[in-house]
C-alpha positions as semicolon CSV with decimal commas, in nm:
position;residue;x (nm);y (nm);z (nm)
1;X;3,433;11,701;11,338
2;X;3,518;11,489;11,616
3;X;3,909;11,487;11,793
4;X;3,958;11,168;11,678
5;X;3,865;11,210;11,299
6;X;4,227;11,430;11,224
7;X;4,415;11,227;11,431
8;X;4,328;10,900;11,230
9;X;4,434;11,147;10,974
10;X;4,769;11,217;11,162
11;X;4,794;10,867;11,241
12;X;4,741;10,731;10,837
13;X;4,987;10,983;10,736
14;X;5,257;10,780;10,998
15;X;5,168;10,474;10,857
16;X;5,268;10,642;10,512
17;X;5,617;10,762;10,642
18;X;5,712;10,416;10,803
19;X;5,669;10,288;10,432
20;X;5,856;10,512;10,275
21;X;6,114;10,450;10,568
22;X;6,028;10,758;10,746
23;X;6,007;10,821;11,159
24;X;5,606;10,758;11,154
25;X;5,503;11,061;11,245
26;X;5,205;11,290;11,111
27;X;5,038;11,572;11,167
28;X;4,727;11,740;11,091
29;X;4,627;12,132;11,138
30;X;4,253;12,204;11,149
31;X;4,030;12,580;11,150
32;X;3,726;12,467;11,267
33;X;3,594;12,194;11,057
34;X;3,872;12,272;10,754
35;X;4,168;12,070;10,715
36;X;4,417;12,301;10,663
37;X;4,713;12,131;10,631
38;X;4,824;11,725;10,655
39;X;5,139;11,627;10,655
40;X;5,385;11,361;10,746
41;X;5,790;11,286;10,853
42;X;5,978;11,366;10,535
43;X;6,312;11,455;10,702
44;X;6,454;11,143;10,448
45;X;6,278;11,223;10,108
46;X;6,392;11,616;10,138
47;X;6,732;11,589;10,342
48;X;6,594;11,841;10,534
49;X;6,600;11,758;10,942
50;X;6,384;12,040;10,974
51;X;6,118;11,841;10,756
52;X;5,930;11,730;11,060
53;X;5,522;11,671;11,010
54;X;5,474;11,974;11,230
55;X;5,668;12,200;11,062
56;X;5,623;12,102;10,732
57;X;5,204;12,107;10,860
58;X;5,264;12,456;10,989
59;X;5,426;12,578;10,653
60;X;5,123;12,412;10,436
61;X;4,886;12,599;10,677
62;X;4,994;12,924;10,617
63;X;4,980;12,917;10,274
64;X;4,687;12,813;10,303
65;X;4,518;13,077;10,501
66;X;4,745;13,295;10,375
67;X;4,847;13,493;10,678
68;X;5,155;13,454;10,910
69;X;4,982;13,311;11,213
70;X;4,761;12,956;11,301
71;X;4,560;13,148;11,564
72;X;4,206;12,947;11,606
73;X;4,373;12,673;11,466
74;X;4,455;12,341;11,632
75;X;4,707;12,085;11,561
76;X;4,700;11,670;11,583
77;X;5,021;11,489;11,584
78;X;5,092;11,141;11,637
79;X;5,421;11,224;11,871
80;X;5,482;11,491;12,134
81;X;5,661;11,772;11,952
82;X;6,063;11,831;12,024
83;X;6,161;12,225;12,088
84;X;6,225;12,295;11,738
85;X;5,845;12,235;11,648
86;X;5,697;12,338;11,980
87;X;5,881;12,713;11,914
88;X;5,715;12,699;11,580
89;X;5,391;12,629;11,757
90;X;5,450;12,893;11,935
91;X;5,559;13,139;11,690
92;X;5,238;13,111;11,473
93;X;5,017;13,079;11,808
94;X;4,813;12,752;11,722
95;X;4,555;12,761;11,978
96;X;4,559;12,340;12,040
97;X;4,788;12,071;12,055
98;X;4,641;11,738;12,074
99;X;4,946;11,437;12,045
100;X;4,916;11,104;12,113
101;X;5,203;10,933;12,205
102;X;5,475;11,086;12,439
103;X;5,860;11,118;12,379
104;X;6,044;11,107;12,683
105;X;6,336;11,138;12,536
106;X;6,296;11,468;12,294
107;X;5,980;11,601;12,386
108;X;5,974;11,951;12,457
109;X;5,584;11,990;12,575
110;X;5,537;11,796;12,883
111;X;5,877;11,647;12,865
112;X;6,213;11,732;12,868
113;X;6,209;12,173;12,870
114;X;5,845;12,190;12,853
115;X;5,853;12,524;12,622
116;X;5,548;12,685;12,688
117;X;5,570;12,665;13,047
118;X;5,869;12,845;13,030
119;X;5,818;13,243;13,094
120;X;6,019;13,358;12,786
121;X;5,741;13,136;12,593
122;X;5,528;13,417;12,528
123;X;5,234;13,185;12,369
124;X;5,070;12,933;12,548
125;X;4,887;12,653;12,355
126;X;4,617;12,448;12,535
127;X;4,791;12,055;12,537
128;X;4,572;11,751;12,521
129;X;4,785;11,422;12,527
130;X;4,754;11,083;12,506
131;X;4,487;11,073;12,215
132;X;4,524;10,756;12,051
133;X;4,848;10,744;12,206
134;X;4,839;10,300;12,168
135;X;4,809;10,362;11,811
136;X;5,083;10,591;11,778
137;X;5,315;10,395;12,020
138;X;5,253;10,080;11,807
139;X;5,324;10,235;11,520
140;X;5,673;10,375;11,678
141;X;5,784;10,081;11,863
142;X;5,770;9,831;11,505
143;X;5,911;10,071;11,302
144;X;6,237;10,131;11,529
145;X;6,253;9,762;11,612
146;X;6,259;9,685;11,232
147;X;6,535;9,941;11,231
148;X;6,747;9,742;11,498
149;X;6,667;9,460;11,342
């Protein structure tokens, strides 16, 4: 499976949450060729702010495998994660993050605390950026314009 096959994945499942009036974010987590998880923003649907795509991703993945850790496994989401997801990442030692569009303002992997640089960050995931990151912007800039709007 190529990179950019789950992260049209990641990307469709955005599209999805902007419909439903969701931040357009998704995320896929893969084991080799296996989807394990796909998920998207449902922070709205569940009143749950912890209902990120990466979390809720995470969660679906490790009921799927059935053990209490992602290791081998890589992620693909359409926006850099915040802290609260990239401790989760973390946590269950995903092996990959590959995320597309940067967030300057709550980004918590090569923006703002950059977690697993830090030395109490006791997993470090390799971090590819910037895959299909036009896509993703697009997608992010019209849905918070129609917002404003």
């Amino acid at each position: 499976m190529s990179a950019t096959a789950p992260m049209d994945i990641a990307l469709s499942l955005a599209e999805e949450a902007a419909a439903a009036g969701e931040a357009p974010i998704g995320a896929v987590i893969v084991e080799g060729d296996t989807i394990l998880a796909a998920e998207r923003n449902r922070m709205q649907a569940l009143r749950d702010p912890t209902a990120h795509a990466e979390m809720l991703a995470i969660r679906t993945a490790l009921a799927a495998r059935g053990t209490g850790r992602l290791d081998g496994c890589d992620l693909y989401v359409t926006l850099e994660p915040c802290a609260m997801c990239a401790g989760a990442i973390a946590h269950v030692r995903l092996r990959r993050v590959y995320f597309a569009a940067e967030d300057i303002k709550a980004g918590a992997v090569e923006n703002g605390v950059r977690l697993f640089d830090q030395p109490t960050c006791h997993h470090h995931p390799e971090v590819i950026s910037g895959l299909s990151s036009a896509r993703a912007e697009s997608l992010l800039q019209d849905f918070f314009r129609k917002l404003r709007d």
